[in-house]
C-alpha positions as semicolon CSV with decimal commas, in nm:
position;residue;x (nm);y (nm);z (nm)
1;X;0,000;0,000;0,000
2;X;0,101;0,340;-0,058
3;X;0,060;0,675;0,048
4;X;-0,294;0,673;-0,124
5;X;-0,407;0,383;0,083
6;X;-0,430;0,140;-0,215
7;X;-0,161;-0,079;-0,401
8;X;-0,147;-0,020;-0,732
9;X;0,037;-0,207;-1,004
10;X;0,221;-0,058;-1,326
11;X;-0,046;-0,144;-1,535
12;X;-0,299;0,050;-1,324
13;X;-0,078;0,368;-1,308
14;X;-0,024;0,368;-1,664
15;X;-0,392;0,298;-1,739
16;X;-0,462;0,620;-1,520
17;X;-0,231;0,827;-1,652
18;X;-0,395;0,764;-2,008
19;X;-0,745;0,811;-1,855
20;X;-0,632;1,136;-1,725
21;X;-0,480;1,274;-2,052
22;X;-0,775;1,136;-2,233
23;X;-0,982;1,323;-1,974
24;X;-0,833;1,672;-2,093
25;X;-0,902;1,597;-2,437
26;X;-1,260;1,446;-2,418
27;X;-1,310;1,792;-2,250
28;X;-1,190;2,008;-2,485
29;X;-1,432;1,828;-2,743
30;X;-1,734;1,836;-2,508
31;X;-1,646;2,200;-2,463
32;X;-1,566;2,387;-2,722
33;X;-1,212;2,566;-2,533
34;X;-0,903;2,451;-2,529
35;X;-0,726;2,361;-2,232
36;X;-0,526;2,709;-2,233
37;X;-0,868;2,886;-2,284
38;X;-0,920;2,928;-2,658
39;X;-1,256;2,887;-2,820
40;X;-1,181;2,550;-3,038
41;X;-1,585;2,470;-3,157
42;X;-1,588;2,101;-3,206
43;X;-1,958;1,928;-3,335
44;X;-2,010;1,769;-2,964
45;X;-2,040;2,072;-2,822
46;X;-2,241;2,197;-3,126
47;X;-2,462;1,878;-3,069
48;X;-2,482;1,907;-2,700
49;X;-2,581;2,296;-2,691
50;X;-2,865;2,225;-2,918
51;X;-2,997;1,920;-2,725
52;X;-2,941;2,154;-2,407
53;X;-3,155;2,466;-2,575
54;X;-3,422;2,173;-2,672
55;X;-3,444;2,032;-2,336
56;X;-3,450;2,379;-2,232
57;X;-3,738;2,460;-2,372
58;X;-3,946;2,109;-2,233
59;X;-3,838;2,190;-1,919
60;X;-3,951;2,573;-1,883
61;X;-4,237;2,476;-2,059
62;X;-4,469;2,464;-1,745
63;X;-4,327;2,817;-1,625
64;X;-4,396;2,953;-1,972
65;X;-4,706;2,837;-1,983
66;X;-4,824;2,941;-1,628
67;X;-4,713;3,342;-1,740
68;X;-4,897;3,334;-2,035
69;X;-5,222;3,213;-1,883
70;X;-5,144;3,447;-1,615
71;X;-5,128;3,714;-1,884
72;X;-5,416;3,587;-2,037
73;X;-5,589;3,614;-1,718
74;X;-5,506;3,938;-1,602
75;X;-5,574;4,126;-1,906
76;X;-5,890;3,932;-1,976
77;X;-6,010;4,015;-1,599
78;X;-5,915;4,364;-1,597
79;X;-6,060;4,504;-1,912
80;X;-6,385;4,321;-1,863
81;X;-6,363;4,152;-2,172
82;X;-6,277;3,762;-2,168
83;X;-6,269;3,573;-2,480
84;X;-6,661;3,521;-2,543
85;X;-6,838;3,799;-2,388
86;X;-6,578;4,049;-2,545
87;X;-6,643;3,903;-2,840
88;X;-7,011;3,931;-2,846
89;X;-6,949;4,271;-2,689
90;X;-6,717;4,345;-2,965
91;X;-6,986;4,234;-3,235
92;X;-7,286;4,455;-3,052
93;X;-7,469;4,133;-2,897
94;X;-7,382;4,165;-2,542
95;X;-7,582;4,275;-2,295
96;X;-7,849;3,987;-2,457
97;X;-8,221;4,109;-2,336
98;X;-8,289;3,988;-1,990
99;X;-8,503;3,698;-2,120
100;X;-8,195;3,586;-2,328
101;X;-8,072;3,453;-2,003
102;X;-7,940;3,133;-2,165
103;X;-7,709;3,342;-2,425
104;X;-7,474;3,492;-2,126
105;X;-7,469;3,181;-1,929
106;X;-7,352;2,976;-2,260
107;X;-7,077;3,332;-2,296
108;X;-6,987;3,266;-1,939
109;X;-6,912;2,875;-1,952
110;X;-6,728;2,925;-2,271
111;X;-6,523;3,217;-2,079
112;X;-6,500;2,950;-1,781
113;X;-6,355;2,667;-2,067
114;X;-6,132;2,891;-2,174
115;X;-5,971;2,976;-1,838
116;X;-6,027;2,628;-1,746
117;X;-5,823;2,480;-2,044
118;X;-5,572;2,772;-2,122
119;X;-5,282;2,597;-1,942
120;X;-5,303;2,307;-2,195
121;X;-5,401;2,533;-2,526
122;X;-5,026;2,711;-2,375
123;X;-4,845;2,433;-2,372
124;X;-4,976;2,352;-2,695
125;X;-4,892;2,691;-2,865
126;X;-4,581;2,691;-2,714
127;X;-4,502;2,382;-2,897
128;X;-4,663;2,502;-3,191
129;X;-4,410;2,814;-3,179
130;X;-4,092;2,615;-3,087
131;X;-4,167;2,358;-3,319
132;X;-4,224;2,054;-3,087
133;X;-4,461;1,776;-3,123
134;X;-4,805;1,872;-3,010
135;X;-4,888;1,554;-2,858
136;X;-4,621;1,441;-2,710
137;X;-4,711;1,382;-2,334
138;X;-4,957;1,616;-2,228
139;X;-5,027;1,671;-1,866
């Protein structure tokens, strides 16, 4: 045993030393510097950046998607105008007559669909934007 509390033959210590200088350079590649520091773009770290930015974009998905309903919400509150009713507001049709009771109940559940389901139609124009698959494991 020696000072690093194993025993080691010359094989091993020559089989490290290759690991380690094989180290430096598998970092380099994966990188995209040098070991001194210069920028040395290699297709790994082309390849890895753009499964990174993709990934990227999967995971801040959900965060995305809870800001733009958020959005969504806020301005749709505020103004008075969500989706439906503004709409028919929009068009002349809202107020409906009071007997036309039935017309701003159906407005309002629509309006309550829509806030209901906007997470999802997010995520889904998200994808739509980025590119992604639509489908592809919807929550």
């Amino acid at each position: 045993e020696g000072s690093s509390g194993g025993s080691y033959l010359p094989d091993d210590i020559t089989q490290l030393e290759h690991l380690t200088r094989s180290n430096v350079h598998a970092m380099e590649d994966i990188t995209g510097y040098s070991r001194d520091g210069t920028k040395t773009p290699t297709a790994m770290e082309k390849t890895l950046r753009e499964k990174g930015a993709h990934w990227g974009q999967h995971v801040l998905e959900g965060a995305v998607s809870w800001v733009l309903v958020f959005i969504y919400i806020l301005v749709t509150v505020l103004s008075g105008y969500p989706l439906c009713i503004g709409i028919a507001k929009t068009a002349g049709l809202y107020p409906v007559s009071p007997e036309a009771t039935l017309v701003t109940e159906i407005l309002l559940l629509l309006d309550a669909l829509i806030y209901v389901f906007s997470p999802q139609w997010c995520c889904l124009l998200l994808r739509l934007v980025q590119g992604r698959p639509l489908l592809h494991r919807m929550t």
